[in-house]
C-alpha positions as CSV (number, residue, x, y, z in Angstrom):
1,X,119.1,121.5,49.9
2,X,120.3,117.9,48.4
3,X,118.7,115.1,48.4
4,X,119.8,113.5,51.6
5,X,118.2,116.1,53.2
6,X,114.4,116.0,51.5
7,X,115.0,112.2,51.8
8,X,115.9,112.2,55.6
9,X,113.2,114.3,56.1
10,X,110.5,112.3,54.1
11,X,112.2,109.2,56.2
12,X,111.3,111.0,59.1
13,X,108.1,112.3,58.7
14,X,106.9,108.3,57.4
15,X,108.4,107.0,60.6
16,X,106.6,109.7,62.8
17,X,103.0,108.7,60.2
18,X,103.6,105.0,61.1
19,X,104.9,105.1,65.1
20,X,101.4,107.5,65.3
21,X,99.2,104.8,63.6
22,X,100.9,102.2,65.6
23,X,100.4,104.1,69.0
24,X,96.6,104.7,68.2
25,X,96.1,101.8,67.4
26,X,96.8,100.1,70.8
27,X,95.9,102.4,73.0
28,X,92.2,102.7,71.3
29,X,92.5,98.6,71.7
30,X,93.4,99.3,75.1
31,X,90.7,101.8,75.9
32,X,88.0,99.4,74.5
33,X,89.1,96.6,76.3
34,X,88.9,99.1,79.6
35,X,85.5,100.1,78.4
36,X,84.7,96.1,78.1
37,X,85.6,95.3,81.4
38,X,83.6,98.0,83.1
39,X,80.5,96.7,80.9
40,X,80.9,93.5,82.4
41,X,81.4,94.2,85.6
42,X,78.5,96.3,85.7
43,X,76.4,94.0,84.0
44,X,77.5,91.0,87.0
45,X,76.7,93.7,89.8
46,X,73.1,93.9,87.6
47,X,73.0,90.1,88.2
48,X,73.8,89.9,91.6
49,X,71.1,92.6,92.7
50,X,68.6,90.9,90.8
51,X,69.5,87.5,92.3
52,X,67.9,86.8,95.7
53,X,67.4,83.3,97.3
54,X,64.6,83.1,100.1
55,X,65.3,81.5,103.6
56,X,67.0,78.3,103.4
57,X,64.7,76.2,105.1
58,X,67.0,72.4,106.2
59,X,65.2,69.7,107.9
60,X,66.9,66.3,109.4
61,X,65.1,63.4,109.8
62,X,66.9,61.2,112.1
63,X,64.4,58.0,111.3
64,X,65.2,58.3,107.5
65,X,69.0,59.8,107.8
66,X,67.8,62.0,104.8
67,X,68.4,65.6,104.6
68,X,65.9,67.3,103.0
69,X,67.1,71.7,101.9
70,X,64.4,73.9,100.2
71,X,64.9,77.6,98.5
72,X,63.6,79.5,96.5
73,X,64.7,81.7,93.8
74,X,63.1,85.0,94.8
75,X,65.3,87.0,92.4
76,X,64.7,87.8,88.6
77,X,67.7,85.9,87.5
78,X,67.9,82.3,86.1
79,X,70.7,79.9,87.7
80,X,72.0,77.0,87.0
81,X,72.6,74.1,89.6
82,X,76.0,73.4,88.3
83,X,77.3,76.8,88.9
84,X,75.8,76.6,92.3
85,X,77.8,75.5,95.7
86,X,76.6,73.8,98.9
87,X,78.0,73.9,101.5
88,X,76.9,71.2,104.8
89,X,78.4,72.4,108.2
90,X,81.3,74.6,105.8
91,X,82.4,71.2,103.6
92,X,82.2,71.8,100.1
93,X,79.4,68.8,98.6
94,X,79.8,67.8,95.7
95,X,77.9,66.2,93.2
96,X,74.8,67.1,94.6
97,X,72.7,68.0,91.7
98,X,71.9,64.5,91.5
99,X,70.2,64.5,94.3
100,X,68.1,67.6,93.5
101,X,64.6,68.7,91.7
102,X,63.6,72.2,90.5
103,X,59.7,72.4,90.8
104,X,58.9,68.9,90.8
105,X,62.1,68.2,87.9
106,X,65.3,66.4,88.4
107,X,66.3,66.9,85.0
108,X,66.7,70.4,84.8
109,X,69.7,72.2,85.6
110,X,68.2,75.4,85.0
111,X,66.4,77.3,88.4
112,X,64.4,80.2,87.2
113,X,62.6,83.2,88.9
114,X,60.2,81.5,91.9
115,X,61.1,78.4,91.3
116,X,61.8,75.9,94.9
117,X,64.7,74.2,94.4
118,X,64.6,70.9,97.0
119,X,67.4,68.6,97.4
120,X,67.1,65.1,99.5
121,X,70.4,63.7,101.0
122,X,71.8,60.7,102.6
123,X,73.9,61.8,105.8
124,X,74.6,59.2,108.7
125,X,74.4,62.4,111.3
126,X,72.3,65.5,111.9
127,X,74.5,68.7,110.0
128,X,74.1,71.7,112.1
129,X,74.1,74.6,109.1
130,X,73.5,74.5,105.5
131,X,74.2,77.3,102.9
132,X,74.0,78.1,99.6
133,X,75.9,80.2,97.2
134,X,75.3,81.3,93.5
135,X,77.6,81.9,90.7
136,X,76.7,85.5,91.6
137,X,78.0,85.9,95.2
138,X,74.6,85.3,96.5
139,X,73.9,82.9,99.2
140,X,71.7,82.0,101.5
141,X,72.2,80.7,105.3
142,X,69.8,78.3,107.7
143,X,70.6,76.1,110.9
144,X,68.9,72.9,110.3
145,X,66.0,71.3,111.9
146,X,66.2,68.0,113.5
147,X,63.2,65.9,113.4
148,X,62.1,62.3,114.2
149,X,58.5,60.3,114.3
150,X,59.4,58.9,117.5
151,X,59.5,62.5,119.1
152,X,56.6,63.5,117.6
153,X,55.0,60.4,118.6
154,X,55.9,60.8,122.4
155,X,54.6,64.4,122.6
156,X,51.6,63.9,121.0
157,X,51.1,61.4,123.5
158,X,52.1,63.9,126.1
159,X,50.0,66.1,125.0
160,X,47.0,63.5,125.1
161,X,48.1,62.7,128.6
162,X,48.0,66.1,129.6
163,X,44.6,67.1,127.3
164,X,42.8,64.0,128.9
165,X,44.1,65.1,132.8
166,X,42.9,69.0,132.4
167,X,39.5,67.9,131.0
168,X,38.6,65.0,133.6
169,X,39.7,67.5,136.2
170,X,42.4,65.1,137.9
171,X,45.8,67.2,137.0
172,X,46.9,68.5,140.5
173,X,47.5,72.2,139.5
174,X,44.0,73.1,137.8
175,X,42.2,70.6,140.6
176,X,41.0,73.7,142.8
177,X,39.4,75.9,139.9
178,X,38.0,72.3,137.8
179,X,36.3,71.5,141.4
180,X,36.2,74.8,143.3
181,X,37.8,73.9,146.2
């Protein structure tokens, strides 16, 4: 054998070496960045279980136009207020942070484990639903409660009405057993 032939074969067996080191190489990139992936999303699908909200409780007052939404974070993982969505009668609010108070603070953007997360609104009408929605897929879901002093007002004095008719014996369905006739 000449050289030509060593050399070609040398040439050969170089180029197989280097197409081999260039072939490991990417696929064991591409195998960690597989293996990366599946890390994460097993690590979010940890965070959503852990992340519960309790019921949505949404109350109107139609004296003071002000929305009023409470929840709690009944889960084991922290939010944040910024990477959380709400969503009055299915319109996207924005902004609403402002507006909001994590135990007592209005500063904080952070909403830890048991913490009641209360936010006041200005609306001119009564929404019918509110929800919620973490950066997790969680969310949580409440029709809202329409309230006002002067209804309260009325049936309380209803309720007198009726309270002082029973007792004095004068309301026409308990007349017979008050007088026993």
């Amino acid at each position: 054998m000449g050289f030509s032939v060593s050399g070609a074969a040398a040439i050969i067996f170089i180029s197989i070496f280097l197409a081999f080191g260039v072939w490991f190489t990417a696929a064991s990139n591409s195998f960690d960045m597989v293996t990366d992936a599946q890390d994460d999303r097993a690590d979010r699908s940890l965070t959503a279980e852990n992340t519960n909200l309790s019921e949505v409780e949404a109350v109107y007052d139609t004296d003071t136009e002000r929305l009023t939404i409470n929840v709690t974070n009944t889960g084991t993982t922290e939010l944040s207020l910024s990477e959380t969505d709400l969503l009055i009668d299915g319109e996207y609010i924005t902004d609403w942070q402002a507006d909001a108070s994590v135990a007592g603070d209005s500063e904080t953007d952070l909403w830890l484990s048991n913490e009641k997360l209360t936010i006041t609104l200005e609306r001119d009408s009564a929404p019918s639903t509110v929800k919620l929605a973490t950066v997790t897929g969680v969310h949580a879901q409440a029709a809202v409660e329409v309230i006002s002093s002067e209804e309260d007002e009325e049936s309380s004095e209803t309720d007198s009405i009726e309270s002082a008719l029973f007792t004095t014996g004068t309301d026409p369905l308990t007349r017979g057993a008050v007088h026993g006739i």
